[in-house]
VOGU-3710 file (C-alpha; in Angstrom, 3 decimals, decimal comma):
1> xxxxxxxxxx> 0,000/0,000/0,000  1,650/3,297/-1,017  1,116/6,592/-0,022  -1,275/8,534/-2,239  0,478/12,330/-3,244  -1,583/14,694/-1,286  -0,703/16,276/2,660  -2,689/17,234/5,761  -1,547/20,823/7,039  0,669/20,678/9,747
11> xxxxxxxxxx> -1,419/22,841/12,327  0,991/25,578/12,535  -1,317/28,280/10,805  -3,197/30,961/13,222  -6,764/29,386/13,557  -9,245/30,949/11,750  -12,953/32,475/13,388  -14,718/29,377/13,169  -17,554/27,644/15,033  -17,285/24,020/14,294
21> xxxxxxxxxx> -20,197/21,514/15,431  -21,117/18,117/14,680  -25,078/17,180/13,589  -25,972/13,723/14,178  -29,541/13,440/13,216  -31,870/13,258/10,097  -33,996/16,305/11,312  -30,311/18,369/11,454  -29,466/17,462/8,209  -32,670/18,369/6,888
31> xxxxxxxxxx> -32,879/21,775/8,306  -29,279/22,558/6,997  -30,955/22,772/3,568  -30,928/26,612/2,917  -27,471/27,267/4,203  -26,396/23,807/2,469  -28,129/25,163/-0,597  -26,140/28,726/-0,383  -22,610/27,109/0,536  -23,023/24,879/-3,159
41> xxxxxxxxxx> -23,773/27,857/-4,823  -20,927/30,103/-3,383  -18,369/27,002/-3,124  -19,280/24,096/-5,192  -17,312/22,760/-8,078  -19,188/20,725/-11,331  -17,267/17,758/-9,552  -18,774/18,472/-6,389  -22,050/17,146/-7,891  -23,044/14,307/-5,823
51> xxxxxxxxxx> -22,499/16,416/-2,604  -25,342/18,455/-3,464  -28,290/18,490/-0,802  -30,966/16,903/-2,374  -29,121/14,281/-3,613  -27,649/13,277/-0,166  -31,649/13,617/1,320  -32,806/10,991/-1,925  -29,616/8,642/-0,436  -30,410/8,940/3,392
61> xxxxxxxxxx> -33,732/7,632/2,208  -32,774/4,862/0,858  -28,939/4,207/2,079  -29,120/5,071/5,970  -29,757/2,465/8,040  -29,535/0,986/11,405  -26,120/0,210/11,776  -24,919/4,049/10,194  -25,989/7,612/11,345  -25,243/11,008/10,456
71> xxxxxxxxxx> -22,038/13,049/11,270  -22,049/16,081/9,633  -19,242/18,876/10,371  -20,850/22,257/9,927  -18,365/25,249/10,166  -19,365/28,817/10,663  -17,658/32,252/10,344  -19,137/35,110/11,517  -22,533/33,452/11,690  -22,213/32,193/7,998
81> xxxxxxxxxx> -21,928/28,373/6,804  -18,464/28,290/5,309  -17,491/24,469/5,191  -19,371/21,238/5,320  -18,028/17,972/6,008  -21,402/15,647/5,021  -20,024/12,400/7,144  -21,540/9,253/8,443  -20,626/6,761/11,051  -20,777/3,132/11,105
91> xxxxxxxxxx> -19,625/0,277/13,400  -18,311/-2,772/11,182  -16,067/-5,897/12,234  -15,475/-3,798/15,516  -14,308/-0,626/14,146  -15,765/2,562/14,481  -15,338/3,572/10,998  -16,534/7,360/9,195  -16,960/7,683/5,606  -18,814/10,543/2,849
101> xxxxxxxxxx> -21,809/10,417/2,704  -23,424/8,990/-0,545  -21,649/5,737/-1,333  -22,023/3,590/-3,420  -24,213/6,130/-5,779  -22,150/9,215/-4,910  -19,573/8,470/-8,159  -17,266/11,360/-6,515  -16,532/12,388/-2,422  -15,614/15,829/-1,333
111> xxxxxxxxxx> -16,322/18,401/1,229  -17,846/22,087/1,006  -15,294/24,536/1,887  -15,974/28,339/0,934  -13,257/29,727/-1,411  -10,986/32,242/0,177  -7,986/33,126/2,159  -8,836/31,057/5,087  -10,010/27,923/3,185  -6,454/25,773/4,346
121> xxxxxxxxxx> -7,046/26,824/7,980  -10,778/26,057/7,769  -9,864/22,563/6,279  -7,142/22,028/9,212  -9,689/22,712/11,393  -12,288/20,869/9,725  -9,614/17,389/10,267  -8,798/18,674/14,271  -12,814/17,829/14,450  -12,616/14,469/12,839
131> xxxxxxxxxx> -9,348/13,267/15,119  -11,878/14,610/18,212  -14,290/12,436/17,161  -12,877/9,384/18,706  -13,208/6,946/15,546  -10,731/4,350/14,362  -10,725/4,796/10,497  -11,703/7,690/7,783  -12,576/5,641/4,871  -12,085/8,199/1,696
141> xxxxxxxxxx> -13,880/6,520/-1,797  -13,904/8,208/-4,695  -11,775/11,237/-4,071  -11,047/13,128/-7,288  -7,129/14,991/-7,647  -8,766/17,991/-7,877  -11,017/17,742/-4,678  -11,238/20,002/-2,526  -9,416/17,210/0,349  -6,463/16,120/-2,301
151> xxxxxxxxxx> -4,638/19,352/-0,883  -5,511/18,695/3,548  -4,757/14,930/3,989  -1,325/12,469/3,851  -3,443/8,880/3,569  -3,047/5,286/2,556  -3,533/4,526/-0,910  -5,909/2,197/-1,214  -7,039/2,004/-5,180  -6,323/4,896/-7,759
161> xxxxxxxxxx> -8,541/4,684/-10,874  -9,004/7,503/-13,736  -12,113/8,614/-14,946  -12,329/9,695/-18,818  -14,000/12,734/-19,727  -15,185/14,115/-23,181  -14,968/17,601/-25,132  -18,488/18,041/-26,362  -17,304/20,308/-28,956  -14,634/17,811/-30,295
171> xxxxxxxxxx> -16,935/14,903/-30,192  -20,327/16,288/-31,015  -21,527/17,090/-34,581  -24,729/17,858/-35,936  -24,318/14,217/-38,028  -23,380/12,465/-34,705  -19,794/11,692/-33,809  -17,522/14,327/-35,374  -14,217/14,530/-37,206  -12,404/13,252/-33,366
181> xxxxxxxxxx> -13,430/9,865/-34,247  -12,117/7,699/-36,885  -14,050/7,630/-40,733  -14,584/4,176/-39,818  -16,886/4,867/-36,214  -18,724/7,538/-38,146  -19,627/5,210/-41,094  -20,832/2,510/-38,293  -22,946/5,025/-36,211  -24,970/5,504/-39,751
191> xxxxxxxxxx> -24,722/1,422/-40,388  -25,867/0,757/-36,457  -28,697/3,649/-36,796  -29,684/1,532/-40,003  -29,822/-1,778/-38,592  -32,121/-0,931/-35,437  -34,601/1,314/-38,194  -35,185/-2,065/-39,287  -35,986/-3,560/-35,916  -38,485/-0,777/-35,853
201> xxxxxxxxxx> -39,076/2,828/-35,615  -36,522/5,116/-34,047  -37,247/7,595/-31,297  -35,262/9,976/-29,645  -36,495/11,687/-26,413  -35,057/14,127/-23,168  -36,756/14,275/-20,017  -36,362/15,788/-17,077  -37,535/14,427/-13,476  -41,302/13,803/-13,003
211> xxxxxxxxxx> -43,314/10,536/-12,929  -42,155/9,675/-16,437  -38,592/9,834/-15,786  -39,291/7,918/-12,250  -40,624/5,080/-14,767  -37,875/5,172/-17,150  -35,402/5,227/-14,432  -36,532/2,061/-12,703  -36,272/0,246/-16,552  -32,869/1,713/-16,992
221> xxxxxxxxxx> -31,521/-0,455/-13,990  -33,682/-3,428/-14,645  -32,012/-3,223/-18,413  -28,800/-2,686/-17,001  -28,953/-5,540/-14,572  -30,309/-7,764/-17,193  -27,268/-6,992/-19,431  -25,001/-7,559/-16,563  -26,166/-11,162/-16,248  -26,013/-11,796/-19,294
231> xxxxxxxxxx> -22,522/-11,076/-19,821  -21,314/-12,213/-16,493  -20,636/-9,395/-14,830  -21,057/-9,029/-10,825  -21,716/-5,839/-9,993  -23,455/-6,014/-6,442  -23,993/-1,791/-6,466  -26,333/-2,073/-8,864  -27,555/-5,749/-7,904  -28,946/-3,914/-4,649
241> xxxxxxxxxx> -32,493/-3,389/-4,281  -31,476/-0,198/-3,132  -29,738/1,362/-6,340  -33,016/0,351/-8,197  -35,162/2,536/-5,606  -32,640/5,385/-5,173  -32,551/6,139/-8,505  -36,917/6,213/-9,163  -36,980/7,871/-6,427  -34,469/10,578/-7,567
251> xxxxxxxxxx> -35,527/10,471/-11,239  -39,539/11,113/-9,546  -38,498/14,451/-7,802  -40,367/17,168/-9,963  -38,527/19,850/-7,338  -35,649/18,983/-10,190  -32,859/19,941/-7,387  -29,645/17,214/-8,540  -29,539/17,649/-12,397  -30,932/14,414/-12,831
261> xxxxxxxxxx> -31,395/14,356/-17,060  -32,172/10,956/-18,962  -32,107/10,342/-23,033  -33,604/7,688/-24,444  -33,676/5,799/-27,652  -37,181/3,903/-28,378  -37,683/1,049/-31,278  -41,853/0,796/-32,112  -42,037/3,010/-28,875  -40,413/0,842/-26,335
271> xxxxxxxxxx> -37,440/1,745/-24,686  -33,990/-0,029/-25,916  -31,343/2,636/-24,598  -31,747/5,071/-21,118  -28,940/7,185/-19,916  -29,436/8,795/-16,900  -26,497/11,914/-16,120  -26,832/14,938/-14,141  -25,923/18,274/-14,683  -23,566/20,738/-12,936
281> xxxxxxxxxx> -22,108/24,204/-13,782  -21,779/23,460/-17,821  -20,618/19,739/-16,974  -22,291/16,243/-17,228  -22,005/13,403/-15,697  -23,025/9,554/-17,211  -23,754/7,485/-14,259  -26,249/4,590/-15,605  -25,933/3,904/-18,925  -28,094/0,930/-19,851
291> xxxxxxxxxx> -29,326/-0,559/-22,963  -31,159/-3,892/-23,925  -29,081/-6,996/-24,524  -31,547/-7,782/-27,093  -30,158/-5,090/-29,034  -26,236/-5,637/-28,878  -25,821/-6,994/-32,180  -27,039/-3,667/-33,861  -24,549/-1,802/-31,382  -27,505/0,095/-28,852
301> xxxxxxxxxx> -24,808/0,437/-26,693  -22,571/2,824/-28,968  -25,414/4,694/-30,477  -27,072/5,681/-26,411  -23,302/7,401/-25,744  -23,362/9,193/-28,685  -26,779/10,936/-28,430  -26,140/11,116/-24,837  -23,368/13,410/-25,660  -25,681/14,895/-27,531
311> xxxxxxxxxx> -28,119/15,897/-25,684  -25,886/17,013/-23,137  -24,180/19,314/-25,476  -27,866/21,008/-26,206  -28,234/21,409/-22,435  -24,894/23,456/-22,800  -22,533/21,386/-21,066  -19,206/21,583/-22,373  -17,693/18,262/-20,892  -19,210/14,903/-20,276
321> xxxxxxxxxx> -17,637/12,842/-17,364  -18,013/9,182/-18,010  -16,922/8,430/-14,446  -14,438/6,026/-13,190  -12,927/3,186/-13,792  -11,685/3,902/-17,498  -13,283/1,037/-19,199  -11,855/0,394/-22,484  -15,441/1,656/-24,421  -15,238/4,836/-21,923
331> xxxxxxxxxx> -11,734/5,203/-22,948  -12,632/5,241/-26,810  -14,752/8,024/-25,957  -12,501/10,372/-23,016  -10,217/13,756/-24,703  -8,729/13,067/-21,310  -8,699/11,434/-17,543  -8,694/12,358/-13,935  -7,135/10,308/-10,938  -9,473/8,815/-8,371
341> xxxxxxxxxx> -8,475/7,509/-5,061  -9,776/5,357/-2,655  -7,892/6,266/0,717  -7,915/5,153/4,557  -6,860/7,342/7,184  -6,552/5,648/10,885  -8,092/8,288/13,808  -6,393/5,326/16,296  -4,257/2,512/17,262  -6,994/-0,121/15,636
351> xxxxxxxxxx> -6,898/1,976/12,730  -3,514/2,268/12,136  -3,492/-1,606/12,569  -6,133/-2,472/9,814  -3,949/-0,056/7,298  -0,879/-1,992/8,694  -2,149/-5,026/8,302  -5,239/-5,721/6,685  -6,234/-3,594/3,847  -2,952/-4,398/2,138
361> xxxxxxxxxx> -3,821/-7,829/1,675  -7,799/-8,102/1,834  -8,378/-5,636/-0,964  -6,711/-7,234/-3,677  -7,750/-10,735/-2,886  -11,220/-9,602/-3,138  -10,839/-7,838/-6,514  -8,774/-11,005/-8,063  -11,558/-13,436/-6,348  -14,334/-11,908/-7,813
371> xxxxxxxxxx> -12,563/-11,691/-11,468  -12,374/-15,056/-11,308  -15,791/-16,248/-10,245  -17,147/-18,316/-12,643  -19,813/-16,482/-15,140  -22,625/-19,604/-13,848  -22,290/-18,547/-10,774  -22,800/-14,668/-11,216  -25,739/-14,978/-13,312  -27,351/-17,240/-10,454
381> xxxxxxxxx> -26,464/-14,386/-8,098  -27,422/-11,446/-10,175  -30,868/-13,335/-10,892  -31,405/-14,070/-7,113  -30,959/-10,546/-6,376  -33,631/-9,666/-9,061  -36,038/-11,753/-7,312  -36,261/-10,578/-4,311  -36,103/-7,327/-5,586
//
């Protein structure tokens, strides 16, 4: 396990005015909304999407449970909010362990820390807090190199991974995929949009959150979990009742508060391709992209990426994210990447011994046991999970 390139201050800067406190219910979470609200809009970065207040409410609805609860670090100066930590605590295998809120749907973790000369000192504060907490172990997933923690923390590396993002204006044209992609992908986007015209007739469609999308949202994962059995592929995430439910749920909210936006592609009217992104200060972000197995042979799966960058484009976002890990397809796709680290930071002695100790050795052999888990036996899993769904 090496160390991951990014530093915790030292604590020798003057502390800055600032009134820290820790909220440990729902009902103080949910009454942080307006200030939340303000701090994104002063503070928040297009990466920063997932840490966005309505989309942390959708996962406490479906993601909190008995065995986590709330720890949210709320910093004030001068009677403003200036810096959010949005935490929860959980008790597993004996440890006392905090984490971001929003995993596994949160595709990116960060903090809210108001821009400004006393943003490092807020921050150092901001990890005095978490030491005080008493915990063993900060578990840090998805952590982007340009997050707003990649500059306040020395940690254990756990994973890195890079997620590939697009130009819109390099890879959009009004014929479909421009001059960035070879003669030969532009000539099979026409042959692909061909071959499903004769499966039936083509739609194209945009929504925005409402009952429809709620509808269309709940197919997209169904698709998507029916393509993942088909091929093999565990993915437990999206296995989870939960991920299923999150996302209707999010997809229903009329209030329209995360930049939830879905495209579809229709043959004879029925649904064949769903992406489902959200939008952020000019960027987007693909997190489901699903389409129907039944359709692979005429290449669905190419076609959905391509008018989702589409669509996006028309929204006016400039970039489209694709998310991590850079999948081959994703890669075919990205104008460029961005690191992503999973990280563990030990607040004690039993911390310090599962980074010692444990994580070195019990991460990998779970990532080379599952790649070798015969397909059989992940399509009987997947399909369990779908029925009792």
């Amino acid at each position: 396990m090496a160390e991951a390139g990014i530093r915790r201050p030292t604590g020798d800067a003057v502390m800055a005015p600032l009134a820290l406190e820790v909220l440990t219910d729902r009902a103080a979470f949910e009454a942080l909304k307006p200030e939340w609200d303000d701090l994104f809009a002063r503070a928040g970065m297009p990466q920063q999407l997932f840490l966005r207040h309505a989309f942390l409410r959708h996962w406490c609805d479906h993601y909190l449970d008995v065995r986590s609860r709330i720890c949210i670090l709320a910093g004030r100066s001068e009677g403003r909010l200036v810096m959010l930590w949005p935490l929860v605590r959980r008790r597993s295998l004996g440890l006392d362990i905090v984490q971001l809120m929003g995993a596994p749907v949160a595709q990116f973790g960060d903090v809210l820390v108001e821009p400004g000369p006393d943003r490092p000192r807020w921050l150092d504060a901001g990890w005095d807090a978490l030491d005080r907490l008493g915990a063993d172990l900060f578990e840090i997933r998805q952590l982007r190199a340009d997050a707003a923690l990649s500059r306040s923390n020395t940690a254990l590396l756990v994973q890195r991974q890079d997620a590939p993002f697009a130009d819109l204006a390099q890879r959009v044209s009004a014929e479909g995929p421009s001059m960035a992609y070879p003669a030969r992908e532009r000539s099979n986007y026409r042959r692909r949009l061909r071959r499903l015209a004769e499966r039936g007739e083509l739609g194209f469609g945009a929504l925005t959150p409402g009952a429809e999308a709620g509808a269309l949202a709940m197919t997209a994962v169904a698709m998507k979990r029916r393509a993942l059995a088909r091929h093999g592929i565990l993915a437990p995430t999206v296995a989870d009742p939960r991920f299923q439910d999150f996302f209707t749920a999010l997809a229903s909210d009329a209030a329209d508060e995360a930049g939830l936006r879905l495209s579809t592609i229709t043959s004879a009217g029925r649904p064949i391709g769903i992406d489902i992104s959200f939008d952020c200060m000019g960027r987007s972000f693909g997190h489901v992209i699903a389409s129907d197995p039944d359709f692979e042979r005429e290449g669905i799966g190419r076609v959905l990426i391509h008018q989702a960058f589409a669509g996006a484009k028309a929204r006016g976002s400039t970039v489209f994210d694709l998310l991590a890990p850079a999948d081959p397809y994703k890669l075919e796709h990205a104008d460029g990447t961005v690191a992503v680290y999973d990280l563990a930071m030990p607040l004690s002695w039993r911390g310090r011994l599962v980074c010692k100790l444990a994580l070195p050795r019990l991460r990998p052999a779970f990532r080379a046991l599952a790649k070798r888990l015969p397909t059989a036996w992940v399509r009987r899993w997947l399909k369990a999970g779908r029925q009792s769904d």
